[in-house]
C-alpha angles and dihedrals in degrees: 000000000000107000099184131068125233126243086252095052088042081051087048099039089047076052089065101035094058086055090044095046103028105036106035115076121252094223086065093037089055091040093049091049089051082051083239097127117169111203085239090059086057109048087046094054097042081050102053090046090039081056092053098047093260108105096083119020100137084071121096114273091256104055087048100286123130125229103241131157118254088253093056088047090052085053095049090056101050102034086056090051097048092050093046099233112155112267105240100258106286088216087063102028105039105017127045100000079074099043097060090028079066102025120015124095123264092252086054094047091050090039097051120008091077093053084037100061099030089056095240079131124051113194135197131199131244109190106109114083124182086260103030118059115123083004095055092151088072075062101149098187112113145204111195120198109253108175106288087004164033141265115223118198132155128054143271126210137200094031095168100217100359087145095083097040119135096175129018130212099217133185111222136173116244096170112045088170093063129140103228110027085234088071125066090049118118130178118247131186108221130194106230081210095064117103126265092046121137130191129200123174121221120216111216136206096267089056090261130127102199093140136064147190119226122188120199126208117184094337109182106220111177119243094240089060093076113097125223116341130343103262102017099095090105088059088043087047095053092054087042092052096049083062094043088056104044086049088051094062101071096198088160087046089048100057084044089056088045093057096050092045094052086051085049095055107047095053093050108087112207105175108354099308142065112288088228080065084068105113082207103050089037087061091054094042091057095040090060086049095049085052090043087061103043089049079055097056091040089048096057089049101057087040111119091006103109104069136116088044096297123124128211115230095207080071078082097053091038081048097048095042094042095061091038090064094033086056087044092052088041089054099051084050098065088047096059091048087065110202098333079078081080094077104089117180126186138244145162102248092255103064113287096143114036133210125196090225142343096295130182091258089060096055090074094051084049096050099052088045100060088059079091096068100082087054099041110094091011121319123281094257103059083051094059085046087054088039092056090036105049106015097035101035088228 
């Protein structure tokens, strides 16, 4: 594998970077590298790289994408994440911008991509039920077909901020008669305004409350609001999720939090001496960076992979592997924090309580938060079950 870049892919990284650097405010890029977002933070920031031609640039050219090589959109990525810049929001970006961008009808993809990629919509997810996380197929909630739409009735959890959310992506059964429980699941578009919502929020273990519940009863969703064909959400989702789970690695913010924990480290004296001169904490340090490079190399290659619908099974492994090492670097942080790690605020998981800098009271936050990561995309052991099953032939 080619390890150096060429003089043209320096030119186009030092590209990014200027409209990274330059165009995005200080104050968001040091809020999102203390993981203390306002929403405001992040439509600003969608907007100022929708502005420059780099919201959406995993779309296809004619619905605002760019047609870039795998190895520029690796670039894109990481670069974003080292510089701290907000990710443009992953429910818009890499969910279900690409869903109606492929499926959708020409009325949905004039009607929505814009607002999509330019952030005047915000949407939320509602996948996860009580009973079907990881095994989202076993989903109970129904729309049931009523003249010119559709009746929406059951509930969705974790909905991570849902709160904002103007418009919701949503997996329904249609056919509750079906053969496989994979079959009989379409993909409808719902307006968070219509009557019959609710919204609870769920307080998590950091204090937080990023992620909420929402029942339906009797939702009306109009029929021209479902994407693609009845009963074909299960084959939409599974190109979705491939893009969930290579999003959830953060590989780019890794190497960001690696950097500030070696700094860290080497400022904090146990003993007479740097904590980065530990030989155990050195050998866990080091461990982490090995993974990190190796998460690097696997990145670049499922980038641009998943396209045309298909999904490509090694996003669980980059998935798996990514929030192994994200939890492992969070760990050593609050090491390193000592017991000033202790202090845990809350927050909602978009910037309702705001720090100056990552400071030692916030590792611990961090660190509880990320416990979320082995659950997040389907849980890490469901993607060692698709890794033996697809990549190993087990």
């Amino acid at each position: 594998m080619k390890l150096e870049l060429s003089s043209a892919e320096l030119a186009f990284r030092d590209e990014l970077r200027a409209v990274f650097y330059d165009e995005i405010p200080a104050d968001i890029r040091a809020r999102s590298a203390d993981g203390q977002l306002t929403r405001d933070d992040i439509v600003a920031s969608q907007q100022i790289l929708n502005k420059h031609g780099l919201a959406v640039p995993n779309w296809p050219v004619a619905r605002g994408g760019r047609d870039w090589t795998p190895l520029q959109r690796h670039l894109y990525v990481s670069e974003m994440q080292r510089a701290a810049v907000p990710t443009p929001l992953p429910f818009n970006v890499s969910m279900v911008g690409p869903i109606i961008a492929e499926f959708g009808s020409e009325q949905q993809k004039d009607r929505f991509l814009p607002a999509t990629a330019n952030l005047d919509i915000w949407w939320s997810q509602g996948f996860s039920e009580p009973e079907a996380g990881s095994d989202l197929a076993s989903l109970k909630t129904t729309a049931i077909r009523d003249g010119d739409s559709y009746l929406v009735n059951g509930q969705k959890t974790w909905t991570t901020l849902g709160q904002y959310g103007d418009w919701m992506f949503l997996l329904a059964r249609t056919d509750t008669r079906a053969e496989r429980p994979q079959h009989g699941i379409s993909f409808l578009l719902v307006d968070m305004t219509t009557p019959g919502i609710e919204r609870r929020p769920i307080r998590l273990i950091d204090g937080g409350a990023e992620v909420n519940e929402f029942f339906f009863d009797n939702v009306r969703v109009p029929a021209e609001n479902l994407v693609g064909e009845e009963n074909r959400g299960w084959s939409y989702a599974k190109f979705l999720l491939g893009n969930e789970r290579n999003a959830i690695a953060g590989v780019g913010n890794s190497q960001r939090s690696f950097e500030k924990l070696v700094a860290r480290a080497d400022k904090l004296d146990v003993g007479g001496g740097p904590l980065s001169s530990d030989p155990g904490f050195r050998t866990r340090l080091h461990a982490a960076k090995l993974r990190l490079l190796a998460l690097e190399a696997t990145q670049l290659r499922v980038t641009g992979s998943s396209e045309g619908g298909r999904a490509n099974p090694v996003s669980s492994l980059l998935k798996l592997e990514g929030s192994r090492v994200q939890q492992e670097l969070s760990a050593l942080r609050v090491e390193a924090a000592g017991s000033d790690a202790l202090l845990v605020g809350g927050h909602d998981g978009a910037g309702t309580e705001l720090h100056a800098e990552l400071s030692d009271a916030v590792a611990g936050a961090h660190y509880l938060n990320l416990r979320k990561l082995s659950i997040f995309g389907g849980t890490n052991e469901i993607q060692r079950g698709v890794i033996a099953k697809t990549i190993l032939g087990l």
